[in-house]
C-alpha positions as CSV (number, residue, x, y, z in Angstrom):
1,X,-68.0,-78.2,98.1
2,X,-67.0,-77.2,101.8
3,X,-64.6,-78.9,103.4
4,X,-63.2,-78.1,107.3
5,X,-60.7,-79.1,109.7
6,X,-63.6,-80.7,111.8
7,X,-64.9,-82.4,108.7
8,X,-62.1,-85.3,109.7
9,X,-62.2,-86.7,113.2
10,X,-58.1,-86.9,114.2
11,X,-55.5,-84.6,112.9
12,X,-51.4,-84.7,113.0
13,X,-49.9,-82.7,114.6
14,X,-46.0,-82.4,115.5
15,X,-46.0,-86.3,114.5
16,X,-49.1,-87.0,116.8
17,X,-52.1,-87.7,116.5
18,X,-54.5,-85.3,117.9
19,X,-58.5,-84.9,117.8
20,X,-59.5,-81.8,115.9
21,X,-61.0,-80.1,119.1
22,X,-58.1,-79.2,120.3
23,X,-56.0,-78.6,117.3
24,X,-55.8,-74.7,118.0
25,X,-54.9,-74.6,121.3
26,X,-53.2,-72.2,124.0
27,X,-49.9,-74.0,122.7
28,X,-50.3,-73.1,119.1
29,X,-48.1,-70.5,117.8
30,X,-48.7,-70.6,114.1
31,X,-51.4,-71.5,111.9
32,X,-51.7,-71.6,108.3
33,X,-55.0,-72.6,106.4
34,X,-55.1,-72.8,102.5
35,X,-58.3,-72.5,100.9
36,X,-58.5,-73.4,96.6
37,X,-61.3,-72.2,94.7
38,X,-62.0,-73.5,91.5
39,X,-64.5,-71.7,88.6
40,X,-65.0,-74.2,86.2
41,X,-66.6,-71.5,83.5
42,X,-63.6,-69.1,83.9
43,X,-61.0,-72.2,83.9
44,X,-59.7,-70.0,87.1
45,X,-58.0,-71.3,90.2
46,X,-57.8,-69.3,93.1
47,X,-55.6,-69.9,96.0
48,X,-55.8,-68.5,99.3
49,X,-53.1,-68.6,102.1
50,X,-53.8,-66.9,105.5
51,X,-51.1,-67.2,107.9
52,X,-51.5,-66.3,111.7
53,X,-48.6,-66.1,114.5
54,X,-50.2,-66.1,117.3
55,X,-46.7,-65.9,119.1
56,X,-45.3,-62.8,120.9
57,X,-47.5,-59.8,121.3
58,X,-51.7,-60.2,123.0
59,X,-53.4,-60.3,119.2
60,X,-52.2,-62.4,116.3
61,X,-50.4,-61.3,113.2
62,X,-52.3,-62.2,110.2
63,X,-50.9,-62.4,106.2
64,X,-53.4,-63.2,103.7
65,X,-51.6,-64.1,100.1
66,X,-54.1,-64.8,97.2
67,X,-53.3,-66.4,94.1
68,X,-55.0,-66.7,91.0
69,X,-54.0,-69.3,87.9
70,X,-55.7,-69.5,84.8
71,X,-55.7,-72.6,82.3
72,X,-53.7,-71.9,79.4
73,X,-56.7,-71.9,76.8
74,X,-56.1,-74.1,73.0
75,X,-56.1,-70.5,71.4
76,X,-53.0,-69.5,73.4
77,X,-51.1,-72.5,73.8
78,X,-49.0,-71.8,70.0
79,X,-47.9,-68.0,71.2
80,X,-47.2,-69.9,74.8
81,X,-45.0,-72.2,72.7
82,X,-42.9,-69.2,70.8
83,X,-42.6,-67.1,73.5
84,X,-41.1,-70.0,75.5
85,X,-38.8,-71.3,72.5
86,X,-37.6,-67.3,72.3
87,X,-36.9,-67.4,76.1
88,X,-34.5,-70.4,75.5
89,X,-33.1,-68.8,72.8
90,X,-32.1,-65.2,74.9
91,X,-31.0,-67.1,77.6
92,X,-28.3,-69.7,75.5
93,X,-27.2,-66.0,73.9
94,X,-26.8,-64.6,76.9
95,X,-25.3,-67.4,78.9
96,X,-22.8,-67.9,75.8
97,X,-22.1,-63.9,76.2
98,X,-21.3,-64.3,80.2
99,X,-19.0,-67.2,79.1
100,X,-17.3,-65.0,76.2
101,X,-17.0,-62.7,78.6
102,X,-16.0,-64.5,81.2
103,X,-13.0,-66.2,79.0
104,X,-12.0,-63.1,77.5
105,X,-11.4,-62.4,81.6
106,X,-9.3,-65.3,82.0
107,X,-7.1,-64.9,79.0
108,X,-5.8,-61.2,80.1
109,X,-4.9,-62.7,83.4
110,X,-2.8,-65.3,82.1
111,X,-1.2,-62.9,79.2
112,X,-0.5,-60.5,82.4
């Protein structure tokens, strides 16, 4: 399905209510539209951010960030479990290492 700003008749804007013809106006600096796409046969979800500052110089600066997400799939979801279950486990090690450390630190100030 499409969808568009001028699919709904009023928009907010700075806490007010405004119609959606003149939601991009000569007193708009920024805009920001995000557009999700969804593929049902891939289980992918794509999202699109385009950002424009129209503040400043005569043409607008435009970023365009795209993100893609996949659905973790039943075949993956036991490996997705280990490797997650291995994170936890490096990170207690290594935050019980940083505290070893940190106490060996503090016991050679106090001995001098």
């Amino acid at each position: 399905f499409l969808y568009s700003i001028t699919d709904n008749p009023f928009l907010l804007r700075d806490g007010a209510v405004v119609p959606t013809g003149s939601f991009l106006d000569s007193a708009t600096e920024s805009a920001e539209l995000v557009l999700v796409f969804y593929t049902p046969s891939a289980g992918v979800t794509t999202v699109m951010t385009v950002r424009a500052n129209f503040g400043g110089s005569a043409s607008a600066a435009v970023k365009v960030k795209v993100r893609h997400f996949e659905i973790l799939r039943e075949s993956h979801v036991g490996i997705y479990l280990i490797l997650q279950v291995l994170n936890l486990v490096f990170v207690l090690a290594m935050s019980v290492d940083i505290i070893q450390y940190v106490w060996g630190l503090w016991v050679n100030y106090e001995e001098g």
